[in-house]
C-alpha positions as CSV (number, residue, x, y, z in Angstrom):
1,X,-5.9,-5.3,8.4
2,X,-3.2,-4.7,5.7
3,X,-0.1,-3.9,7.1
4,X,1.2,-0.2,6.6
5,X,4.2,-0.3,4.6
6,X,4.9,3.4,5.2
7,X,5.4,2.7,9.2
8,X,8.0,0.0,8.6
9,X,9.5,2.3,6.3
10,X,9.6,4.9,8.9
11,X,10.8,2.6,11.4
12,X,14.0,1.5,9.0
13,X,14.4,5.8,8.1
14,X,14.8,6.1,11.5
15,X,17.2,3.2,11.9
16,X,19.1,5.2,8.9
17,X,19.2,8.2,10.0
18,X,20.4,7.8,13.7
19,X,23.5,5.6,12.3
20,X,24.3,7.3,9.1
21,X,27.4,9.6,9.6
22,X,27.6,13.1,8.8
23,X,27.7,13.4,5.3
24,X,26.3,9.8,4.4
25,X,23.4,8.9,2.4
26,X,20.5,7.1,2.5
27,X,18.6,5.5,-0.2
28,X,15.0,4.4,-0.2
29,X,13.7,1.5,-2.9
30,X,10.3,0.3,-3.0
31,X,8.9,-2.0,-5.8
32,X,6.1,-3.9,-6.9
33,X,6.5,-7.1,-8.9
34,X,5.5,-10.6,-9.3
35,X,2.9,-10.1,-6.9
36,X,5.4,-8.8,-4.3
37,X,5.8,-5.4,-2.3
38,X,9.6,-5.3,-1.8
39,X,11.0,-1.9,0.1
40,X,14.8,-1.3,0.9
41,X,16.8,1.4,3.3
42,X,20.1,1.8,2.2
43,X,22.7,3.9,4.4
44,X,26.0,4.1,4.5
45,X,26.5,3.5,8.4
46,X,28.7,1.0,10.2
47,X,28.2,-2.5,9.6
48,X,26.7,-4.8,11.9
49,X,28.8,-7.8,13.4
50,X,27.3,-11.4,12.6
51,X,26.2,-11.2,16.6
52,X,24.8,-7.7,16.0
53,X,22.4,-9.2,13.0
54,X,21.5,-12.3,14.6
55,X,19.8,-9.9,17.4
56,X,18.7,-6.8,15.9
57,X,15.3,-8.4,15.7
58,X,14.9,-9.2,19.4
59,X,12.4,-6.7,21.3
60,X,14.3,-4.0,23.5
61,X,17.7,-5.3,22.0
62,X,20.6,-2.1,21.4
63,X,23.3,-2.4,19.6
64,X,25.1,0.7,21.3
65,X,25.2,-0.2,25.2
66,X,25.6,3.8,25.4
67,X,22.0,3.8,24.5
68,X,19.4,4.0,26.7
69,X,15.5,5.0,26.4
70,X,16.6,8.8,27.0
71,X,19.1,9.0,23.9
72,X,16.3,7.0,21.3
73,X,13.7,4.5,21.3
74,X,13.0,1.8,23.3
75,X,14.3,-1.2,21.0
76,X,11.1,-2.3,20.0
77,X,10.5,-1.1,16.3
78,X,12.5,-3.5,14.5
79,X,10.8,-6.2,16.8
80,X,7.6,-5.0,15.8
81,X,8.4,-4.8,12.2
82,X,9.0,-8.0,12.0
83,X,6.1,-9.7,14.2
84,X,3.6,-7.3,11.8
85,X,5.5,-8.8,8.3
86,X,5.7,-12.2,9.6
87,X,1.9,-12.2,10.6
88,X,1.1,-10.9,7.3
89,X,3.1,-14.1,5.1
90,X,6.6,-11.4,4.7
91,X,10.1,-11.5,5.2
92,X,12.3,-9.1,6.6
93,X,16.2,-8.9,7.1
94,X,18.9,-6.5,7.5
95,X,22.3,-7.2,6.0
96,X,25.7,-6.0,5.4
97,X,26.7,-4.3,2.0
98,X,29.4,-2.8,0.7
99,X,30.0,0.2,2.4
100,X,26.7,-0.1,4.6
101,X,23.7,-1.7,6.1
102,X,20.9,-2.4,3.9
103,X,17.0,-3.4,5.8
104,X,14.7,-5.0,3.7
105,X,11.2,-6.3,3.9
106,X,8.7,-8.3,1.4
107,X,5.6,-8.5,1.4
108,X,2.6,-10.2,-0.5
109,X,1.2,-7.7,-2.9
110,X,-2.6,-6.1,-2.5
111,X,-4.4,-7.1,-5.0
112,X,-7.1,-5.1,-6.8
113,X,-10.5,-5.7,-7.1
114,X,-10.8,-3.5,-10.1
């Protein structure tokens, strides 16, 4: 079964909007090319720390020890993300950027029988 692009997206939207300050923006990119689905949530929250990034991806992981399951989440979406763009030949990443955190994920292109 095809991956649903729309719940990763939700996942990283939801990522976005719990650390984008008052004010902030957020920018959602998704394109189609050389046989490639390539979607990217921009915001303009705090930057990870090279420890942060290296664990984001790790299932129940929080960056914010103030966290718990009562304030948001359970620290498994971006865990799942990736396991369900891995299994279907993807990448996914979160980076750094000026002025904010950018997710990304690509995926293999569906191609049309028509």
């Amino acid at each position: 079964t095809p991956i649903k692009s729309s719940a990763a997206s939700d996942v990283y939207k939801r990522q976005a909007l719990r650390y984008t300050p008052a004010g902030g923006s957020i920018s959602v990119r998704l394109e189609n090319s050389r046989g490639k689905l390539w979607l990217a949530v921009d915001n303009d929250g705090q930057g990870f720390t090279p420890r942060e990034l290296s664990r984001l991806w790790e299932p129940f992981y929080r960056g914010d020890p103030a966290r718990s399951r009562d304030t948001g989440g359970a620290g498994l979406g971006l865990a799942i993300v990736r396991a369900a763009v891995r299994a279907h030949g993807g990448a996914c990443e979160a980076e750094n950027r000026a002025g904010g955190v950018r997710f990304w994920l690509e995926l293999p292109a569906l191609q049309s029988d028509g």
